[in-house]
C-alpha positions, 0 to 999 in steps of 0.5 A: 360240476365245477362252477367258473372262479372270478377274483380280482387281483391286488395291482401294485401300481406308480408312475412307471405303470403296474405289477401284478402276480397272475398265479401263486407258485403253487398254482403256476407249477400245476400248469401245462400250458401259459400263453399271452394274447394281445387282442385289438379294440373291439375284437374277441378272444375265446368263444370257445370250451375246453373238454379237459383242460382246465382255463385260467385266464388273467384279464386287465381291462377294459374288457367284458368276459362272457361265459356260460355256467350250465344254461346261465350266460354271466357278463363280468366288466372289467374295468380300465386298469383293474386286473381279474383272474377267470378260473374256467373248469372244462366245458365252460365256453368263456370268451373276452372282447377288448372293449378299450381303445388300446389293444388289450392285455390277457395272459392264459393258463390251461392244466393241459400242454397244447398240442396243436395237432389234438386241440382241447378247444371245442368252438362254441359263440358268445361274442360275434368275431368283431364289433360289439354285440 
C-alpha cells in the first residue's frame, strides 16, 4: 500500500505577499479534477478517503492535517505562512482544520474528475465538524 507524501513547498515571498507552484507541469497534467477551498477558523475540511482517486492537497498554514496510514493516525502542523503539499493514495482519510484567525487557504488535487452524481469520497471522522478536538 501506498503510504501519504508530505513535502513542504519553496515560497517566494515580498511585500505584496507569496507565490508558490502547488504542482509541476508534469504533475498537474495528470489531473481530473483541481479545486480551491476557503475554510473558516476553526472549521474542518476532509474527514473523509477516496476509493480510487488519488488526493493531492496543498495546505498554507495555520492549519493541522490528520490522516491515517493503515492503523496509525499522523498529525502535521503547519505553520503560519508555510505552504505543504499532502499526496494521499486511496483509502487514506485525511482531514484539514483551519487552526488561524483567518479563514484558511488549501487548493485540492485528485486523478479522478468529480461526478457528483457517483462520489469518490467515502466519510470517515478524524476532525469533530467544528471547534478544536
Amino acid at each position: 500500500m501506498m503510504k501519504t507524501l508530505v513535502e513542504e513547498i519553496a515560497i517566494s515571498s515580498d511585500a505584496r505577499g507569496c507565490v508558490f507552484e502547488p504542482l509541476s507541469g508534469e504533475a498537474l497534467r495528470r489531473q481530473g479534477n483541481v479545486h480551491v477551498v476557503v475554510t473558516l477558523p476553526g472549521q474542518a475540511r476532509g474527514n473523509h478517503y477516496h476509493v480510487k482517486g488519488i488526493e493531492i492537497l496543498v495546505v498554507r498554514g495555520p492549519a493541522l492535517v490528520r490522516h491515517r496510514d493503515e492503523a496509525e493516525v499522523t498529525e502535521t502542523v503547519v505553520p503560519e505562512g508555510c505552504v505543504v503539499r499532502f499526496s494521499f493514495p486511496p483509502g487514506v482519510p485525511h482531514a484539514i482544520r483551519c487552526t488561524g484567525s483567518q479563514p484558511g487557504l488549501l487548493v485540492a488535487f485528485n486523478s479522478e474528475a468529480h461526478d457528483p452524481s457517483r462520489p469518490d469520497t467515502v466519510p470517515f471522522p478524524l476532525f469533530e465538524e467544528s471547534g478544536l478536538p
